[in-house]
C-alpha positions as CSV (number, residue, x, y, z in Angstrom):
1,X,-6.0,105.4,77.2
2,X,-6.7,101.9,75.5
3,X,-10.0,102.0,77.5
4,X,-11.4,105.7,76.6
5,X,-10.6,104.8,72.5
6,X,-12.3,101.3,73.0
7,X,-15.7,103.2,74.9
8,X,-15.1,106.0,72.0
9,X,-15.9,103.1,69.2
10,X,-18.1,101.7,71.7
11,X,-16.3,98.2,71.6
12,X,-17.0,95.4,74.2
13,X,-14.4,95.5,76.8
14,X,-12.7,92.2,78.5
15,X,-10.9,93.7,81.8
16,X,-9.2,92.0,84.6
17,X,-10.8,92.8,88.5
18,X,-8.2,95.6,89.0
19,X,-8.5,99.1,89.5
20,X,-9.0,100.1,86.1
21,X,-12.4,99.0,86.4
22,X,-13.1,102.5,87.9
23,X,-12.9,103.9,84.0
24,X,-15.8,101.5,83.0
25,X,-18.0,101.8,85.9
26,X,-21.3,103.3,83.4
27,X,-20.2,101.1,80.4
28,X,-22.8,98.6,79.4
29,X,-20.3,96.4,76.9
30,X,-17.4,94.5,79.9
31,X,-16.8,91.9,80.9
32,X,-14.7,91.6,84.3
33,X,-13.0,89.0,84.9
34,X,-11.1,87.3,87.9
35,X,-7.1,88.5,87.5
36,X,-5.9,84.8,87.3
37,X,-5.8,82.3,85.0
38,X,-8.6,80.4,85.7
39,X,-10.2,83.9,85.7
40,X,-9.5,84.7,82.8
41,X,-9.6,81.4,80.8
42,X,-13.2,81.1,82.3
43,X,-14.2,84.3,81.5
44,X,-13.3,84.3,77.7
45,X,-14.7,80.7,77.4
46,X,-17.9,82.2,78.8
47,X,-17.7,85.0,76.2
48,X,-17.2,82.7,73.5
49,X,-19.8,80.2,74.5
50,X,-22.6,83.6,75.0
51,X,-21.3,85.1,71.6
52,X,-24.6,85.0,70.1
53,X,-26.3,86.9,73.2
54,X,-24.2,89.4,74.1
55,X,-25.0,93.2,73.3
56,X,-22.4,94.5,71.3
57,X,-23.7,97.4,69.5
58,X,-21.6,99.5,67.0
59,X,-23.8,102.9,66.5
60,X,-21.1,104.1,64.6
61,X,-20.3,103.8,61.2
62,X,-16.8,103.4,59.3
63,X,-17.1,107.5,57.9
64,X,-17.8,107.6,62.0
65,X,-14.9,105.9,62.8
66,X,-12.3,107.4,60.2
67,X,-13.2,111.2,61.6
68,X,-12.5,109.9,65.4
69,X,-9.4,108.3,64.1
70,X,-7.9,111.5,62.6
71,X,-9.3,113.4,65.8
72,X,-7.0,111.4,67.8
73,X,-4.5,111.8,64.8
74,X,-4.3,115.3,64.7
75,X,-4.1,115.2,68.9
76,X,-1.2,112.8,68.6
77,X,0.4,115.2,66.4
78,X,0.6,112.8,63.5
């Protein structure tokens, strides 16, 4: 679930090398990582270090946002 509302708002994704990589296989913005420490350590120090280059577009804006929020709102019953 955490994956479909992070591609919904079209956030960049950090992922361990597990099967729920299946769920991003057409998503531009991930990163997968190796499921260890070293893994991951080196893969956020990586992200950190290519901050400035990576594409992370947000083509959504905050009214965009809000009215997705409520969808799922209203879904979750609340």
């Amino acid at each position: 679930m955490t994956l479909l509302e992070s591609k919904i708002l079209n956030k960049y994704i950090i992922i361990t090398d597990n099967s729920s990589k299946e769920a991003l296989e057409n998503y531009e913005n991930k990163k997968i990582v190796e499921n260890s420490e070293d893994g991951i350590y080196n893969g956020l120090k990586g992200i950190i270090k290519n901050y400035p280059n990576i594409k992370i577009t947000d083509t959504t804006s905050n009214d965009e946002n809000n009215e997705i929020i409520n969808k799922i709102k209203n879904l979750l019953g609340d």
